[in-house]
N, C-alpha and C positions, 0 to 999 in steps of 0.2 A: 538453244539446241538446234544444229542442223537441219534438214530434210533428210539426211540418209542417216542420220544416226538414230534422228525418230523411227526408221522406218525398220532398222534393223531393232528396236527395242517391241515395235510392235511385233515383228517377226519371231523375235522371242519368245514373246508372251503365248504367240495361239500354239509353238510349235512344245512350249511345256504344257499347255492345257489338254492339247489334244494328243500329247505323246500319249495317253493311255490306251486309244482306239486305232493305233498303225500297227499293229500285228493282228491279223485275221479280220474277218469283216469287223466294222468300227461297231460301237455299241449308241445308235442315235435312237430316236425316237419312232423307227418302222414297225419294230414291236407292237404298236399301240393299232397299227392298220389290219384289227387278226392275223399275227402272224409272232406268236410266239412262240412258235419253233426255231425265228432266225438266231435267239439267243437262248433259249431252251430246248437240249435235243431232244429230253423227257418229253417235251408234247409232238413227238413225230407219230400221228397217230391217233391221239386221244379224241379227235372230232370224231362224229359220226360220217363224216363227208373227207374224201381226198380232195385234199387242197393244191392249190396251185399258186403262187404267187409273183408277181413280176414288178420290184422296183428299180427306179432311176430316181439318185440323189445329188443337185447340182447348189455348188456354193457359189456364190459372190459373183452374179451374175455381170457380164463385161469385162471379168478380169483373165488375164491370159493366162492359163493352164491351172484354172482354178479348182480345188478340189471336187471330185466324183467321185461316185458312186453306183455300180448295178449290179445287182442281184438278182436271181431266180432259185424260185426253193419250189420242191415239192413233198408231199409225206404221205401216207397212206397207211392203215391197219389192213393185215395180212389174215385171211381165212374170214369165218363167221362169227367168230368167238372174238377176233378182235386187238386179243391180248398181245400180240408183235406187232411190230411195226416199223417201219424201215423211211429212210427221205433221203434228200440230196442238197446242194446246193452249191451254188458255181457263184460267183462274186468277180468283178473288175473294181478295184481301187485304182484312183489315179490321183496324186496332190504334188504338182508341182512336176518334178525330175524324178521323182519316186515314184512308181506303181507297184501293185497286187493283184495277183491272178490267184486263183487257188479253187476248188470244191471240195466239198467234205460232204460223204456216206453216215449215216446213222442208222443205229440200230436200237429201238427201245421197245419195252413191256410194261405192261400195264394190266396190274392186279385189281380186279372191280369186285368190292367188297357188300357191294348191292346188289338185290335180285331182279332184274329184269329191268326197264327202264323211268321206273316210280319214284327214284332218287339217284341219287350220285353222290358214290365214297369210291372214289379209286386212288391207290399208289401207283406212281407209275417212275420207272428208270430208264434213261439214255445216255448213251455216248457215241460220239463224231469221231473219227480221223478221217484227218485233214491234210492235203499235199497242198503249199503254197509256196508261189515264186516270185522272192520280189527282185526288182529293177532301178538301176539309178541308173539314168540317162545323162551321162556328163558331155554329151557330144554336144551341144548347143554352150555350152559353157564358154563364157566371154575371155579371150587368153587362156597361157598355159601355164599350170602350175604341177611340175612335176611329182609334188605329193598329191596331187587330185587325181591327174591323170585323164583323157578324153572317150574314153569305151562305155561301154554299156555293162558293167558287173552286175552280175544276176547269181543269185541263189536260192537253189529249193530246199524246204526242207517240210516234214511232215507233223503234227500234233496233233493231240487228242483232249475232246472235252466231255465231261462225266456231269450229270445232272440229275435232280430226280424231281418231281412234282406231288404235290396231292390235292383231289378236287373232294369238299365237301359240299354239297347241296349248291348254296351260290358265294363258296368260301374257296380261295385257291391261293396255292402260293409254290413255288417256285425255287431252285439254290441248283446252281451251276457253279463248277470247275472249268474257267476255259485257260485251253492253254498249259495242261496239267501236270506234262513234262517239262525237263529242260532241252530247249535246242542250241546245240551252236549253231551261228554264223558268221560270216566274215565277208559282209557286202560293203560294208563302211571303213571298218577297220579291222586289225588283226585281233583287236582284244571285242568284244560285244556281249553285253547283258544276255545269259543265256535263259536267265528265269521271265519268261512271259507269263506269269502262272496270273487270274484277275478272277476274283470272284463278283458272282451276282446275285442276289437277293430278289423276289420279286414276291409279291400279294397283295390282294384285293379281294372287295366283296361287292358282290351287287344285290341295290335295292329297290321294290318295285314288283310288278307284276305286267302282264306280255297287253292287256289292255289299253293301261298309260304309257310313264314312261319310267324305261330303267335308268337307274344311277348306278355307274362302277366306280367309285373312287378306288388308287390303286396306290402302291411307291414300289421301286424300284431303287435299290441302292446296288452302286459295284464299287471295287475296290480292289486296287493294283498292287502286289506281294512288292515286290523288287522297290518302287515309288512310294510308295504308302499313298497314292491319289485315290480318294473318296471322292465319288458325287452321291447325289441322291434325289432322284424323281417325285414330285408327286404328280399327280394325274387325277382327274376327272373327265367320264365318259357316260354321254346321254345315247339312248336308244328308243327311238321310236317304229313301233309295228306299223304299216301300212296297207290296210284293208286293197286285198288285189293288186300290191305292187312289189312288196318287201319289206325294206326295213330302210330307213335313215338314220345317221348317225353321228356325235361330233365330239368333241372336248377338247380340253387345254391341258396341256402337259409344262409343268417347271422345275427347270433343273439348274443343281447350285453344286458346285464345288466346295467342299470344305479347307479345301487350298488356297490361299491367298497369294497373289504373284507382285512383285514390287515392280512399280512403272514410276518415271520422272517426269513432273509437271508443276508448270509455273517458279521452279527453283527448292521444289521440295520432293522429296519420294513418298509416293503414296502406294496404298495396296487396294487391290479389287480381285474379287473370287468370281471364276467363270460361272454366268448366269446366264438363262435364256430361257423363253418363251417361244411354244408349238403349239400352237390352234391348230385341230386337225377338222377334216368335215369328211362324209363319206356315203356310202348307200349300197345296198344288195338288193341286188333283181335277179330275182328266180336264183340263177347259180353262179351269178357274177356279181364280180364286188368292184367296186373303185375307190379309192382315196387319194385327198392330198392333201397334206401337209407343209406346214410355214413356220420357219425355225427364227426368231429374231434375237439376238443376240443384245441383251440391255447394260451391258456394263459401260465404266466410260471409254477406256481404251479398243478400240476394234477397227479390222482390217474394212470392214465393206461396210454399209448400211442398206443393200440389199437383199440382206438373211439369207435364208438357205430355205430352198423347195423343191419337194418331195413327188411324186404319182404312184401307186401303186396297183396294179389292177392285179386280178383274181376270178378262180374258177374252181368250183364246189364240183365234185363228180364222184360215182360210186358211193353213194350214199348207201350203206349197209343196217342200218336199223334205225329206230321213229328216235325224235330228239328225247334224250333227259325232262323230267317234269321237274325242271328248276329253272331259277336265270342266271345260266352258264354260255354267254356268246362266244366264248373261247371254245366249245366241245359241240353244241348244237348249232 
């Protein structure tokens, strides 16, 4: 097999694995940095603390116009009571000749079924719309081909994502709509997949006590209407309290696709399903948070062998009532 026909089968492979996360922000592992509101709008709110969050997500370090990633979210409960709540969040995708720009407003409530802060039973419901604009850059394009075309085609268009959550004691879980509607567009071609519609599943519990150390094992599974592409997360997360500094914190996250994609090698076609590994590490001091994340990709076929890495930093403000007497790090 050539050099360029390997390189267009690799090309293949990352661009059906990852088709699932190029409409709206992508669905990776930032989540796991406190910050699941980026895929759950239900938790705009649900901390006792406004948050603030600020990620940059870079792949395949030295390669040119290699996929990004940034983000900024923030969310806050509204009044003293708590129960509304509102967020934001702005986004830059960039992979290759494609980019996304877009922010999405939220608005969610959350019904607390407990008396005071002695336990935690809350429902809680959100939903996002979202205005995003994507772009395909064909001006850098090597020759002309007059079905390509050399301009910049751009289109906005707008969607909405419906979620709801529930926290029990140190039980939580999670199920979003993103993407809920159908939209046309017509940035590629005249005919385009209008159903973006992908659900998400999320839950976890944590075990432990604030003296040693907690355990969150979690999973995360989503799944795309129009593709039929399942993945599914699992996750483990330690937390250590730190007498007069904060908190430290770390886990591994792995995630497998139930899809399997056919690649040619040595004279036969074999198959392998998109897999990878996120060691995450992180720390809160006082009202600030930092994390990074290392995404490495184990299968045998792949574009880079310099993973994908993450930063996230963060800022706790408006703290409006004493934490939950559970181990809930997602709400305290």
């Amino acid at each position: 097999m050539n050099i360029l026909k390997k390189r267009l089968l690799i090309l293949a492979f990352f661009l059906t694995q990852l088709s699932f996360s190029q409409e709206g922000i992508a669905v990776y592992s930032d989540y796991l940095s406190d910050n699941y509101y980026l895929i759950h709008p239900s938790m705009a709110g649900a901390a006792n603390c406004a948050k603030v969050r600020l990620t940059a997500r870079q792949q395949w370090f030295g390669e040119t116009d290699a996929p990004a990633l940034q983000t900024l979210s923030f969310n806050t409960s509204l009044g003293d009571e708590g129960t509304s709540a509102v967020g934001a969040i702005a986004f830059n995708d960039r992979n290759g000749y494609h980019s996304q720009k877009g922010i999405k407003v939220t608005y969610a409530h959350h019904i607390r079924f407990s008396q005071g802060n002695d336990d935690l039973n809350m429902l809680s419901f959100g939903a996002n719309i979202g205005l995003i604009q994507s772009v395909l850059d064909q001006t850098e394009f090597e020759g002309f081909d007059p079905a390509v075309g050399d301009g910049k085609p751009q289109y906005g268009y707008f969607n909405v994502d419906l979620g709801m959550s529930y926290h029990f004691v140190d039980f939580y879980t999670h199920f979003t709509v993103k993407n809920a509607i159908e939209t046309k567009r017509e940035i590629y071609t005249d005919i385009e997949i209008d159903n973006l519609r992908k659900y998400i599943f999320s839950a976890g519990y944590t075990f432990g006590n604030d003296e040693g150390i907690l355990w969150e094992p979690s999973v995360m599974f989503q799944s795309v209407e129009q593709t039929k592409e399942k993945t599914i997360d699992i996750n483990l997360k330690l937390y250590k309290n730190m007498e007069d500094f904060g908190k430290i914190w770390g886990g591994l996250s792995y995630r497998r696709s139930f899809d399997a994609t056919q690649y040619y090698s040595g004279g036969t076609v074999d198959e392998q399903s998109l897999q990878y590994w996120t060691p995450i590490v992180g720390l809160n001091y006082k009202n600030f948070m930092f994390a990074y994340t290392y995404t490495y990709l184990s299968q045998a076929v792949k574009f880079d062998n310099s993973g994908f890495h993450q930063i996230t930093l963060g800022i706790n403000f408006n703290c409006k009532r004493e934490p939950y007497h559970c181990n809930c790090p997602a709400v305290n």
